[in-house]
C-alpha positions as CSV (number, residue, x, y, z in Angstrom):
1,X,155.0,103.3,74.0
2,X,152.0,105.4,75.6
3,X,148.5,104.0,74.5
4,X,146.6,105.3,72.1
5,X,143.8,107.7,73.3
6,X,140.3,105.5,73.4
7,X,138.2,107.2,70.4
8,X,135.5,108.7,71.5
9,X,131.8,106.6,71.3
10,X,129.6,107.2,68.7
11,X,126.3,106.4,69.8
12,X,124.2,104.0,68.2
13,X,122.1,105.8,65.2
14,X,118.3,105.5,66.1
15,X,116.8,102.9,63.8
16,X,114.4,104.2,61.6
17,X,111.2,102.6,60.4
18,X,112.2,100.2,56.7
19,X,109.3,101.2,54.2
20,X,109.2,98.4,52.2
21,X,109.4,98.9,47.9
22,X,105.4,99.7,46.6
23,X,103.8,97.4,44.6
24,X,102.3,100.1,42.4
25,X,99.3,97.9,41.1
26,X,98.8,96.8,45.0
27,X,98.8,101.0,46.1
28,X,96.3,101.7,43.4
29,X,94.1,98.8,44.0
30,X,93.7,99.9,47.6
31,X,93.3,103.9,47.3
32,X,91.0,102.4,44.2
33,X,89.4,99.7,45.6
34,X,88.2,101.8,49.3
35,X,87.6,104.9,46.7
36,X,84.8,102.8,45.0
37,X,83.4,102.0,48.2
38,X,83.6,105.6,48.9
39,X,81.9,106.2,45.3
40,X,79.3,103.7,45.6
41,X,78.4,105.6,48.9
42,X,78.4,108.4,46.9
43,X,76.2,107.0,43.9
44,X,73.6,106.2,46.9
45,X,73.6,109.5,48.3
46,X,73.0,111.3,44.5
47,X,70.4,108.2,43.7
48,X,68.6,109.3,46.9
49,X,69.3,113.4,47.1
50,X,67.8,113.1,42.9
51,X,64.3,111.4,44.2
52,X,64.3,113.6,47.4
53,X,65.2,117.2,46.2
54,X,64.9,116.8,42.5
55,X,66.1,119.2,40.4
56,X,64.2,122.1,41.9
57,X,66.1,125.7,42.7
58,X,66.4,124.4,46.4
59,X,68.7,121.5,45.0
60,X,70.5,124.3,42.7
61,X,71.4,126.4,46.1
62,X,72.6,123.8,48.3
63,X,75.2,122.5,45.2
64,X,76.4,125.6,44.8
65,X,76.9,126.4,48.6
66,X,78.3,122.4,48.3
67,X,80.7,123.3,45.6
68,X,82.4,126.5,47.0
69,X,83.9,124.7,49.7
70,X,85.0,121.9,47.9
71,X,86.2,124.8,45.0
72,X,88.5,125.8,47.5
73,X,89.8,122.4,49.1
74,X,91.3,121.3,45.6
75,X,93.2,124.9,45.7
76,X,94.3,124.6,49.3
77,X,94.0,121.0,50.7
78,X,94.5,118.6,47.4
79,X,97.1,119.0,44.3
80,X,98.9,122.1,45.7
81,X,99.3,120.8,49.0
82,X,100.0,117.2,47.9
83,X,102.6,118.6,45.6
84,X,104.3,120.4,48.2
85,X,104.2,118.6,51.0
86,X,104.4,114.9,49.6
87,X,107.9,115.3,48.1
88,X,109.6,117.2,51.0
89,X,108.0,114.4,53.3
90,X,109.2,112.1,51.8
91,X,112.6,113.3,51.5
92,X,112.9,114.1,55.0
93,X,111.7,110.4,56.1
94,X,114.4,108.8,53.6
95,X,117.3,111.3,55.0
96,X,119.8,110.8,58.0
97,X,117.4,111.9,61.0
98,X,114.4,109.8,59.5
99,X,111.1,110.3,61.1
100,X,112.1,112.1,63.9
101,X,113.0,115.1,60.8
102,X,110.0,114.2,59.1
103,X,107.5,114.4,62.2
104,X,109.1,118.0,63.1
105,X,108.6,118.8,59.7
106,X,104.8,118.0,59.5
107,X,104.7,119.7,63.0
108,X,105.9,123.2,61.5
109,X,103.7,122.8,58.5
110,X,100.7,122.1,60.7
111,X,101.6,125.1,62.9
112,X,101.5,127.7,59.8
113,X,98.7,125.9,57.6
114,X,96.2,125.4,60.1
115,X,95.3,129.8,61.2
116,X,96.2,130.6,57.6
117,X,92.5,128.3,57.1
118,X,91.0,129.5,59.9
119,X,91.6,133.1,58.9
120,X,90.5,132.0,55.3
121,X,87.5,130.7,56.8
122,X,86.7,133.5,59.0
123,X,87.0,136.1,56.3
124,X,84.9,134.3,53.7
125,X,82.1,134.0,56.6
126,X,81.8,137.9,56.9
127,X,81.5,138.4,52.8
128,X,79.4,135.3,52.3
129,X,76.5,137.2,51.2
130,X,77.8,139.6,48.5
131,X,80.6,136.8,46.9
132,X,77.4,134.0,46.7
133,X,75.5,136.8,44.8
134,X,78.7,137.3,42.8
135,X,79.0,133.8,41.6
136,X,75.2,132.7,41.6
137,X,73.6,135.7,39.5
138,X,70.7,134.4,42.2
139,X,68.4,136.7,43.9
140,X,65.3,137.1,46.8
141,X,64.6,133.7,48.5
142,X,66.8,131.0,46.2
143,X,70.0,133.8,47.2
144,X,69.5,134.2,50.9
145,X,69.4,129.8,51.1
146,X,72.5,129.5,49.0
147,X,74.3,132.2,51.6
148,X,72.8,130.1,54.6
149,X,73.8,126.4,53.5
150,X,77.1,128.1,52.1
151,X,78.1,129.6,55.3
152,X,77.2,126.0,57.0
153,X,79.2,124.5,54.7
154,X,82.3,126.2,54.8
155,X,84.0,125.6,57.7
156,X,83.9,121.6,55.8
157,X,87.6,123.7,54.4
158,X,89.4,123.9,57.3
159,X,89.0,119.9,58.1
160,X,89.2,118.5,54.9
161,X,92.4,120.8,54.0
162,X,93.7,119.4,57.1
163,X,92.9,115.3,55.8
164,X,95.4,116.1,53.6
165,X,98.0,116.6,55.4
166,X,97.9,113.5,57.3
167,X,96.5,111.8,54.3
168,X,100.3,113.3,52.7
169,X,102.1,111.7,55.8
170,X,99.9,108.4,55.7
171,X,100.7,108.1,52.2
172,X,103.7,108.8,52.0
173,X,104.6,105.7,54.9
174,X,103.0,103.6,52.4
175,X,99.4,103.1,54.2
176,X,97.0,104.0,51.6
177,X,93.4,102.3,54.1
178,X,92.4,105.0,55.8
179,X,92.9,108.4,53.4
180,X,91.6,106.3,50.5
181,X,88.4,105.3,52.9
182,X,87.6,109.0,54.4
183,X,85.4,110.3,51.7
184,X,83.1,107.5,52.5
185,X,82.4,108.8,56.2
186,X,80.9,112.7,54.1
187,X,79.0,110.2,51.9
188,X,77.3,108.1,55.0
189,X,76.7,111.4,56.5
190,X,75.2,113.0,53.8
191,X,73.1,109.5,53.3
192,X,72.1,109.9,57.1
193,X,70.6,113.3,56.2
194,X,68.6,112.1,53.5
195,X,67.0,109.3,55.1
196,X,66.4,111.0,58.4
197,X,65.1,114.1,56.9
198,X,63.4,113.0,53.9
199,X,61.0,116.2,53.0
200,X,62.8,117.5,50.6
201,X,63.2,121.9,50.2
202,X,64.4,123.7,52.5
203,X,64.6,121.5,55.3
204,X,66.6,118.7,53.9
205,X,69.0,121.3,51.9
206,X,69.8,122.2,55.6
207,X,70.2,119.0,57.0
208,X,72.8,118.3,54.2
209,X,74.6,121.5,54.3
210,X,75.0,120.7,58.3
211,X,76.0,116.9,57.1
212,X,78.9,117.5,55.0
213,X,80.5,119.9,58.2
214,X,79.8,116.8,60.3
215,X,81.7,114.7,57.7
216,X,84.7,116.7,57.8
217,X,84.8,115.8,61.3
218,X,84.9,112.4,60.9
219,X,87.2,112.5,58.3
220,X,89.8,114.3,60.0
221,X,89.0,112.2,62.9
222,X,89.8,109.1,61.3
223,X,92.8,110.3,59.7
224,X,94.2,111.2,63.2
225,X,93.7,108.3,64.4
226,X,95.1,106.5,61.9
227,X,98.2,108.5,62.3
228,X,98.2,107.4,65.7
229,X,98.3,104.3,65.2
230,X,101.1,104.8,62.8
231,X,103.7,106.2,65.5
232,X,102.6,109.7,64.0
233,X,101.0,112.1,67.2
234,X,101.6,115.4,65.7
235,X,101.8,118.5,68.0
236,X,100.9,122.1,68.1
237,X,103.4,125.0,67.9
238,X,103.5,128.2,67.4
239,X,103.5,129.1,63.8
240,X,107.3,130.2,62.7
241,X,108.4,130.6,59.4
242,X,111.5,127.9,59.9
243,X,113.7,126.9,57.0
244,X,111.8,123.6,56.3
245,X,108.1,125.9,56.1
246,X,110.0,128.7,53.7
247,X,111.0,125.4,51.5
248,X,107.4,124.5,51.7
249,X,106.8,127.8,50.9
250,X,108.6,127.9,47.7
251,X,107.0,125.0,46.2
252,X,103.6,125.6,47.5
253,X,103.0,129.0,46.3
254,X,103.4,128.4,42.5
255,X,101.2,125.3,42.9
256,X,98.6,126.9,44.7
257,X,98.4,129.9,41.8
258,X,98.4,126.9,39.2
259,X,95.7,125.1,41.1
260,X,93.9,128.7,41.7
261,X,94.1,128.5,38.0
262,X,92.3,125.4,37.7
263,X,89.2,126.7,40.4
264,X,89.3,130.0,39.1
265,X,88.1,127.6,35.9
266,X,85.5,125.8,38.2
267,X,84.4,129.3,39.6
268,X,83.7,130.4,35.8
269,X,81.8,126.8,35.5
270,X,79.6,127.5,38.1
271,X,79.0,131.4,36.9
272,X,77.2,130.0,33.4
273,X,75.7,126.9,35.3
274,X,73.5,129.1,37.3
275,X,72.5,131.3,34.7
276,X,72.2,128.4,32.0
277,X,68.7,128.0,33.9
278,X,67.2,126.3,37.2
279,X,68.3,122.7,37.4
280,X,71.3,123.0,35.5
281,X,73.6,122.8,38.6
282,X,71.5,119.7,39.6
283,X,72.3,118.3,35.8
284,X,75.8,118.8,36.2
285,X,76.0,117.6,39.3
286,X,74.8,114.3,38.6
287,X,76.7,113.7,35.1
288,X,79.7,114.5,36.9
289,X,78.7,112.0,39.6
290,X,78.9,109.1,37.4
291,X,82.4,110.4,35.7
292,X,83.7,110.9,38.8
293,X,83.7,107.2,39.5
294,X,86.6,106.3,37.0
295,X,88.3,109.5,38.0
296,X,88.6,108.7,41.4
297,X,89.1,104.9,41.4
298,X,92.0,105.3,38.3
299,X,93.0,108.9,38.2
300,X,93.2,110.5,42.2
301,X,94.4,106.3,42.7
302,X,97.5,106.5,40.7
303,X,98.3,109.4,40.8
304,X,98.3,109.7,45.1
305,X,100.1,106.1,44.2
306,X,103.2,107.2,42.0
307,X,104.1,110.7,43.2
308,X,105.9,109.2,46.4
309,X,107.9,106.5,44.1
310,X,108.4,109.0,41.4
311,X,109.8,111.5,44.3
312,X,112.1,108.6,45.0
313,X,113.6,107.8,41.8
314,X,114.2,111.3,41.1
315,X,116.0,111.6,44.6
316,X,118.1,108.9,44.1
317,X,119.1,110.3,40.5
318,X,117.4,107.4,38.9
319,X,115.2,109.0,36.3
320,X,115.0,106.1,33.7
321,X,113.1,104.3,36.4
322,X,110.8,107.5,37.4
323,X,109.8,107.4,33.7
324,X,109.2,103.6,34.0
325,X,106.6,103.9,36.9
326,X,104.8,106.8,34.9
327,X,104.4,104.6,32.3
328,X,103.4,102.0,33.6
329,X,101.3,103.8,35.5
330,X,99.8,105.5,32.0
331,X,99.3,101.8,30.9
332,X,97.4,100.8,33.9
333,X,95.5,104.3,33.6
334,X,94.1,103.6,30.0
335,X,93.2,99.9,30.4
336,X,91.3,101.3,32.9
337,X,90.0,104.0,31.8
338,X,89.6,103.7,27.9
339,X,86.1,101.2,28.8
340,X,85.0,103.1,31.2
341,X,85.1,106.3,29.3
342,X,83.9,104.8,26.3
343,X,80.9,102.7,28.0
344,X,79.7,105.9,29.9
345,X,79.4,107.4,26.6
346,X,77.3,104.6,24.7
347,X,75.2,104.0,27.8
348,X,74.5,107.3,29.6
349,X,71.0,107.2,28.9
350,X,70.4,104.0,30.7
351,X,72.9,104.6,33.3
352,X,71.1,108.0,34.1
353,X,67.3,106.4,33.7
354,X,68.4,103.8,36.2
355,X,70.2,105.6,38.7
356,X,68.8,108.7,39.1
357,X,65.4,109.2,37.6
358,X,62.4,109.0,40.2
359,X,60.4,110.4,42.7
360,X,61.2,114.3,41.8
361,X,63.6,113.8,39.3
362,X,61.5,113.4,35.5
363,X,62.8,111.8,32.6
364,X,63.4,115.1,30.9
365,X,65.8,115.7,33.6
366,X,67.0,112.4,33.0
367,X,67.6,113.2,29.3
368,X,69.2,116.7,29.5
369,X,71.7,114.7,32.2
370,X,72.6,111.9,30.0
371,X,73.4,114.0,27.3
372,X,75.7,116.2,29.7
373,X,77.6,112.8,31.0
374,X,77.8,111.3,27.5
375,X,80.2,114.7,26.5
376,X,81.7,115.4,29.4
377,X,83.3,111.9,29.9
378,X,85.0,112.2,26.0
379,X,88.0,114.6,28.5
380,X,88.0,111.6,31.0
381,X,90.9,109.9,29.4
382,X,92.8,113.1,29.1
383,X,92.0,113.8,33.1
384,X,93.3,111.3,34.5
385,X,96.5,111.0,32.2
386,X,96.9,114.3,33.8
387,X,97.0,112.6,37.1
388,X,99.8,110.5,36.4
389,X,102.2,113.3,34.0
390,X,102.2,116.0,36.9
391,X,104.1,113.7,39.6
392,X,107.2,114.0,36.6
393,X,106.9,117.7,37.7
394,X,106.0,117.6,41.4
395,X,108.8,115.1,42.1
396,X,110.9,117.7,40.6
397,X,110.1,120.5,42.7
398,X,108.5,122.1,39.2
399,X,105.4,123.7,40.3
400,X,106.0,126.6,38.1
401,X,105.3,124.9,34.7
402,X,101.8,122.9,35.5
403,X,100.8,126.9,36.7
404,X,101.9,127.9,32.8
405,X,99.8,125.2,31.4
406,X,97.1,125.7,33.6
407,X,96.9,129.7,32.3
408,X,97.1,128.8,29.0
409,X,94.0,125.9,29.3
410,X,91.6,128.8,31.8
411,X,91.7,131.0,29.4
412,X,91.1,128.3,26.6
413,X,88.0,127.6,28.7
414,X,86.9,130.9,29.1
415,X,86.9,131.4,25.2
416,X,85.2,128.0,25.0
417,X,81.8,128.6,27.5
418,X,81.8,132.2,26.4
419,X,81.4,130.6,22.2
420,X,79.7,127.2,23.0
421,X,77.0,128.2,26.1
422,X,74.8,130.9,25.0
423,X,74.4,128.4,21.5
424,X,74.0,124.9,23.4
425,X,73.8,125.8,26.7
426,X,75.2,123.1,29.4
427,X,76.1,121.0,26.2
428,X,78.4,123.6,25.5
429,X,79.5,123.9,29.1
430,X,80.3,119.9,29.1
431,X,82.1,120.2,25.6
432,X,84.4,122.9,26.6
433,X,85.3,120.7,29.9
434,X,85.8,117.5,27.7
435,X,88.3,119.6,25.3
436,X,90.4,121.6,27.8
437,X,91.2,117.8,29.5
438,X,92.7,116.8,26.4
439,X,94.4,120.3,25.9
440,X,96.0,120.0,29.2
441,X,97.0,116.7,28.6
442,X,98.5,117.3,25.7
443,X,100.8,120.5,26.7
444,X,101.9,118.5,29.5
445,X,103.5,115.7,27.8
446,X,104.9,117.2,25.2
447,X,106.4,119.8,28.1
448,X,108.1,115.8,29.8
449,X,108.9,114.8,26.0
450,X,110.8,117.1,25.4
451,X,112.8,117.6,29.0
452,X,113.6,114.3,28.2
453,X,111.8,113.0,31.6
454,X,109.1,111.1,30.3
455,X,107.6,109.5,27.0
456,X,105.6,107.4,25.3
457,X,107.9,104.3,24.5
458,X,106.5,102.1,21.9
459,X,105.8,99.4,24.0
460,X,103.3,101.8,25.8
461,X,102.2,103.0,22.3
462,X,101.4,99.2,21.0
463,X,99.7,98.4,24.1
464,X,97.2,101.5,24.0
465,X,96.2,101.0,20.4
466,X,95.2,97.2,21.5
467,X,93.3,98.6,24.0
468,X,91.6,100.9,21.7
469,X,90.8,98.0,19.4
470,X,89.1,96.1,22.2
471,X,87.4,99.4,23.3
472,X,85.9,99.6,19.9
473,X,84.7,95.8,19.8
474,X,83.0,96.7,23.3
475,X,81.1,99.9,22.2
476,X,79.8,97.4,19.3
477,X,78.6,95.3,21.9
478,X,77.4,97.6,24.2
479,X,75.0,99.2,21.0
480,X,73.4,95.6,20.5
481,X,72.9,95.1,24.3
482,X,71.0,98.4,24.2
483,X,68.8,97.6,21.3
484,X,68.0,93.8,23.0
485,X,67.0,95.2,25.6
486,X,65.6,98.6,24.8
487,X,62.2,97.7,26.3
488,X,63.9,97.0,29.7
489,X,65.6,100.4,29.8
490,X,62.0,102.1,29.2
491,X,60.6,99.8,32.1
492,X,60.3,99.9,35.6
493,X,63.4,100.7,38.2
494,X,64.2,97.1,38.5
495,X,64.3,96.4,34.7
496,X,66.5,99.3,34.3
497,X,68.9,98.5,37.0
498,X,68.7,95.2,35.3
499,X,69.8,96.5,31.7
500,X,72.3,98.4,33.5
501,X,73.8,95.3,35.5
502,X,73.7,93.3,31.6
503,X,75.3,96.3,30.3
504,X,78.5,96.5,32.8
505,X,78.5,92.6,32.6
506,X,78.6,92.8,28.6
507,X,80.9,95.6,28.3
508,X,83.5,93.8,30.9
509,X,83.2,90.3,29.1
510,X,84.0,91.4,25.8
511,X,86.9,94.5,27.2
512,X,88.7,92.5,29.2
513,X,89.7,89.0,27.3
514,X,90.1,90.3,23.9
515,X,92.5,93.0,25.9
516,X,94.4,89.7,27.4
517,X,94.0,88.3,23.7
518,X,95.6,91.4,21.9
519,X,98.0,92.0,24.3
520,X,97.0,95.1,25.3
521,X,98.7,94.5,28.8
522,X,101.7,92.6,29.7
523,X,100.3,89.4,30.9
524,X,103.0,88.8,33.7
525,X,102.4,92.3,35.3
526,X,98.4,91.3,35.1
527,X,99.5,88.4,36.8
528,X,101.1,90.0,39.4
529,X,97.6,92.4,40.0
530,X,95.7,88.8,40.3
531,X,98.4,86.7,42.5
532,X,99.8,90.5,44.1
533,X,103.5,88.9,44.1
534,X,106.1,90.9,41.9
535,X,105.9,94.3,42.6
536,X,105.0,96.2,39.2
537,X,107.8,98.8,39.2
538,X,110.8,96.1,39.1
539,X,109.3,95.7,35.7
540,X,112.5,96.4,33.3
């Protein structure tokens, strides 16, 4: 008989990097834990920028020619990117070519993002003058500052827009360190202007403006690096609209309009803050500091956390266990958040006293700030509830709704600040913020509910109203605390730092172990946060 014919080799499939299952509660507690350092960096830099530049009109101009930039990085460089890029990485590392597909990927992405914000950039530079005016309502000297430390500050776009794209392929390998550290480096510059240029005006709103360009550097420096390290040396092509950027494309687009939604919002907030009065940027500012803190350790935490394991189970067809991580992820969000919301509220005026009042900044600046925080941090629990419902779109490649929702709440908003600020000024401004969170909230879920991806089980249910109930016992102590030790919180910067330490201390012992007693968590997953074993989403 003639032999068989030898089939022919197949050669060996390159072996592709195993990413091991994420612990959920281990993700968020490192994106949370190095975004508190990062905060805490960032509660120095306010505590110092408060006693340095007040709240005087040169303070008003640099946060506005502060805010544009960042306006603009949470349309271009955060959620719409995130939502676009994130899934399709993460696809494309899981697939049959691995990272090899995923690396060309990033490379064509880089190719096409990168002069589309360099063109952005360039553009914005030559109308500066007329779109400051625009937005501000300022005029003569306080004008032509905000168009100077705005057109300093504006390049910052291009590099942090570019952070998140390797933040997107960082995270989406699993290694949270480095993205969830880089905001610290714009806060240690930022410090490094106020300590070295210490004057105050003019001068120091300069040295900031040219500090938060240099942070970007850093940032995206570190993040580079990082990817380095990581196998990941992306290259640069010529920009070409391949098949895998037109995809991008698709799903970008809609999320960018929906996130241009959401800034076209913070564009409106910032056209009543500067005509509310001077110092009313410099309020809001530093109200928004302290609610920022939970929002960025809980909500930017899980939700950066859950949108690659969400992306997963949706893949894989597995959308019981999608739902599972985003509730879990909602029950970790509230038994975080829920104190924190609530003893922000009670305690703003000390919080504010002790943090920020000094040097330039008066206690009648204090007072007008506390009041601000203690509204706008009632929409906190809504906010970041947000942060873990849109991944059940994202993962699905459903930009389009979250754009819908985002329509309805901007013009919501709109109707808000136009009724509530010309009667309670940035009172009203903070109320409308507070109820458009919960709005938001609210049309998303019910949106999930009733797609049948995602809803709120009873267990979840049970576990939140315990949480409440120790929430409420913890405002009750919080009120005594504040009436023991009301003469502290009227005292000097070390007796008000000191209420503040017996107020946090207070608040956590009485949260925390009547939470544990009520059962407003499940002590076995708590267990695995302390002993970082069992990895949260096997949780059935």
């Amino acid at each position: 008989m003639p032999s068989q014919p030898t089939p022919p080799t197949t050669p060996e499939p390159r072996p592709q990097r195993k990413l091991a299952p994420v612990n959920l509660i281990r993700a968020t507690g490192t994106i949370g834990g190095l975004t508190l350092v990062s905060r805490i960096a960032g509660f120095a830099r306010e505590m110092l920028m408060s006693r340095v530049m007040g709240a005087s009109w040169q303070a008003d101009a640099f946060f506005v020619a502060f805010r544009l930039p960042n306006t603009f990085r949470r349309l271009f460089g955060e959620g719409a990117f995130s939502a676009g890029f994130v899934p399709l990485y993460s696809q494309r590392l899981h697939g049959k070519d691995g990272e090899a597909e995923a690396k060309n990927f990033s490379e064509e992405v880089l190719a096409v993002f990168a002069p589309t914000l360099i063109l952005f950039t360039l553009v914005f530079e030559v109308i500066m003058g007329p779109f400051v005016a625009l937005l501000s309502g300022y005029h003569g000297e306080k004008l032509a500052l905000a168009t100077f430390l705005t057109s300093i500050t504006f390049p910052y776009l291009i590099l942090i827009s570019l952070v998140s794209l390797f933040s997107g392929i960082l995270n989406s390998l699993a290694k949270f360190t480095a993205a969830a550290f880089a905001p610290a480096l714009l806060n240690l510059a930022m410090l490094s202007a106020l300590i070295f240029v210490p004057t105050g005006g003019q001068v120091t709103a300069t040295a900031l403006a040219i500090a938060v360009t240099a942070g970007g550097v850093l940032q995206i420096g570190l993040l580079m690096a990082a990817c380095a390290r990581a196998g990941i040396v992306l290259k640069l092509r010529r920009p070409r609209m391949t098949p895998g950027v037109r995809q991008f494309v698709r799903v970008v687009i809609p999320a960018t309009l929906g996130a241009g939604v959401y800034q076209i919002s913070a564009f409106i907030d910032t056209f009543f803050l500067t005509r509310i009065g001077t110092g009313a940027m410099s309020y809001f500012n530093y109200a928004d500091r302290l609610n920022q803190l939970p929002l960025g350790v809980i909500g930017a935490a899980l939700g950066t956390a859950i949108l690659p394991q969400v992306s997963r189970h949706v893949g894989a067809g597995e959308a019981d266990k999608a739902a599972r991580v985003q509730g879990q992820a909602a029950e970790l969000a509230m038994l975080l958040c829920l104190p924190a919301a609530l003893a922000l509220a009670v305690s703003a005026g000390p919080l504010v006293s002790a943090l920020f009042q000094g040097g330039r900044f008066s206690a009648g600046d204090a007072s007008i700030t506390a009041l601000t925080l203690a509204i706008i941090v009632m929409g906190l629990p809504a906010y970041v509830l947000v942060k873990v419902l849109t991944p059940g779109f994202y993962a699905r490649q459903d930009t389009a709704t979250p754009v819908k929702t985002a329509g309805i709440v901007l013009l919501a908003n709109i109707g808000l600040n136009f009724a509530l600020i010309p009667r309670f000024g940035i009172a009203g401004l903070a109320s409308a913020i507070a109820i458009c969170s919960w709005l938001n909230c609210v049309i998303l879920y019910v949106i999930l509910h009733r797609r049948g991806h995602f809803r709120i089980e009873a267990w979840l249910a049970s576990r939140i109203v315990r949480q409440l109930i120790a929430g409420a016992a913890m405002v009750a102590a919080l009120v005594i605390i504040r009436m023991v030790l009301a003469d502290w919180f009227a005292g000097s910067v070390g007796h008000r730092l000191a209420g503040v330490m017996a107020i946090v201390g207070g608040g956590m012992a009485v949260y925390f172990p009547l939470v544990w007693v009520l059962g407003g968590t499940d002590k076995n997953e708590l267990r695995s946060l302390l002993k970082r074993r069992r990895p949260y989403t096997d949780a059935g």
